[in-house]
C-alpha positions in Angstrom: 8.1 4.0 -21.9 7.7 2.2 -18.7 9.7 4.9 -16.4 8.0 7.9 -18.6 4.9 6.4 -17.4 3.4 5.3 -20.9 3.7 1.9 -20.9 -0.4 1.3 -20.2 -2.8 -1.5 -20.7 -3.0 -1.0 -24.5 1.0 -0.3 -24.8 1.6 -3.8 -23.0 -1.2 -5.8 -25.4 0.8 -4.0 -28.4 4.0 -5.1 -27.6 3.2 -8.4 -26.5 1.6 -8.6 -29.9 4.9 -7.5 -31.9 6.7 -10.4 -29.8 4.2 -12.8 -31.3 4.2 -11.7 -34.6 8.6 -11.7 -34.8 8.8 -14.8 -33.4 5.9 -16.1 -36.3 8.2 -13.9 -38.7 11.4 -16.3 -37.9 9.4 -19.4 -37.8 8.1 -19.3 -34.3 4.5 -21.3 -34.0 1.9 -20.9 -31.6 -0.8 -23.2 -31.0 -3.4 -21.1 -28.8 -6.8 -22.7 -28.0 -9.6 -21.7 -25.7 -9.6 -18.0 -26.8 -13.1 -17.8 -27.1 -13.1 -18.8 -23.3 -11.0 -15.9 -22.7 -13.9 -13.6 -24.3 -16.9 -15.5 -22.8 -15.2 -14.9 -19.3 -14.2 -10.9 -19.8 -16.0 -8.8 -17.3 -17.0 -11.6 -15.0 -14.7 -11.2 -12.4 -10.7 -11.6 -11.3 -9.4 -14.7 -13.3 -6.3 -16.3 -12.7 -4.5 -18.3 -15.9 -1.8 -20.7 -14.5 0.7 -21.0 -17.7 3.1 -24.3 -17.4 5.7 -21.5 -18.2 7.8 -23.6 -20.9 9.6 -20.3 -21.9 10.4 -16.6 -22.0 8.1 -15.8 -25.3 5.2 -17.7 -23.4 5.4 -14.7 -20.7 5.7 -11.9 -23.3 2.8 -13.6 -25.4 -0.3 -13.8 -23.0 -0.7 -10.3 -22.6 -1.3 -10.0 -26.1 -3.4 -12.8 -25.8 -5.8 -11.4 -22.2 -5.0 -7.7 -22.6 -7.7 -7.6 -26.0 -10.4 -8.4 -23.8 -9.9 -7.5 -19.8 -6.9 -5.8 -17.6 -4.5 -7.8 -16.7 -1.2 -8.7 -14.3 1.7 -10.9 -13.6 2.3 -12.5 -10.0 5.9 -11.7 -9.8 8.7 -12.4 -7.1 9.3 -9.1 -5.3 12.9 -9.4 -6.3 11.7 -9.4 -10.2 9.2 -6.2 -9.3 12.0 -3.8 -8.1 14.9 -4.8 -10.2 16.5 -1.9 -11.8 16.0 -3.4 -15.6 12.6 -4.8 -15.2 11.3 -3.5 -12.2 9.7 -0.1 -13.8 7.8 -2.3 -16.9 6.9 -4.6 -13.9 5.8 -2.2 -11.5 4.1 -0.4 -14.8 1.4 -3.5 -14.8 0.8 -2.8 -10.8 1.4 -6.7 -10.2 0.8 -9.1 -7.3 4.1 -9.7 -5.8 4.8 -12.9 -3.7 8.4 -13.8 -1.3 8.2 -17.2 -2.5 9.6 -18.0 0.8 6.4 -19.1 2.5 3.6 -20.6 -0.4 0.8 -19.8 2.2 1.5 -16.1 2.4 2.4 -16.3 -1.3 -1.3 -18.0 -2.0 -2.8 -15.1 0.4 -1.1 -12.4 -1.9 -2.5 -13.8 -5.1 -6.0 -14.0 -3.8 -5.8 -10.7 -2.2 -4.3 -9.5 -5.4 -6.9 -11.2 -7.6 -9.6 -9.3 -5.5 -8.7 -6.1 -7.7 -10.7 -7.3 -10.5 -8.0 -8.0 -12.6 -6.6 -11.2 -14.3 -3.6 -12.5 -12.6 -1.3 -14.6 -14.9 1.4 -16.5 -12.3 5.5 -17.0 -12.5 4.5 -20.8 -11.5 8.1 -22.2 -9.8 9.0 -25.5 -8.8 9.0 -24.5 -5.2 5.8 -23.9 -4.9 4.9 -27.1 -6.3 7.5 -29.1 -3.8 6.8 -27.4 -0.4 3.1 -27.0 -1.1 1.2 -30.2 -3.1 -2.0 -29.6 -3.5 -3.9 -30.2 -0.5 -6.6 -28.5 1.5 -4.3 -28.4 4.1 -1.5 -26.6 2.4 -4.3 -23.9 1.4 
């Protein structure tokens, strides 16, 4: 779908969905709170939603999740957005991609990225959390 160019904003949520609802069907469980902050805050401007990324079926969950109720996008490593497996589905979400070699520049993507009026869910990685703590003057 993704290299026909169908894969679109309700396409994404949909699938997302069907992830949720097979893992549930083989005894997956979910505990999702704070979805009515999810709602109260559509249509007030970019959002970013840091996940603690535990998994793979976290990722393909919160678009099903966001997607309901505002556009939304990964940050992604370049590498990820023009592999030849994932690159089309990722390049279908138009998402904010970052080197990961330099956390300032990556930071200065995201914001720039986040700009678009879009929500912006990051690929958090343990080297951005070693080479930048969080400071004011790592920012």
């Amino acid at each position: 779908m993704a290299v026909r160019g169908l894969y679109d904003d309700s396409a994404w949520a949909a699938s997302s969905f069907s992830v949720l609802r097979t893992i549930e069907r083989n005894r997956g469980r979910f505990e999702i709170t704070g979805i009515d902050r999810v709602r109260s805050a559509a249509g007030q401007g970019p959002l970013i939603f840091i996940s603690n990324h535990m998994s793979t079926p976290e990722t393909q969950v919160l678009p099903a999740l966001i997607a309901p109720f505002m556009p939304v996008t990964f940050v992604v490593k370049e590498r990820l957005a023009t592999s030849p497996v994932f690159g089309p589905i990722m390049r279908s979400r138009d998402p904010i991609t970052v080197g990961r070699k330099n956390p300032r520049e990556d930071l200065e993507a995201v914001l720039r990225g986040a700009r678009g009026a879009r929500c912006s869910i990051p690929k958090p990685s343990t080297h951005w959390e070693s080479s930048c703590p969080r400071r004011p003057e790592c920012l």
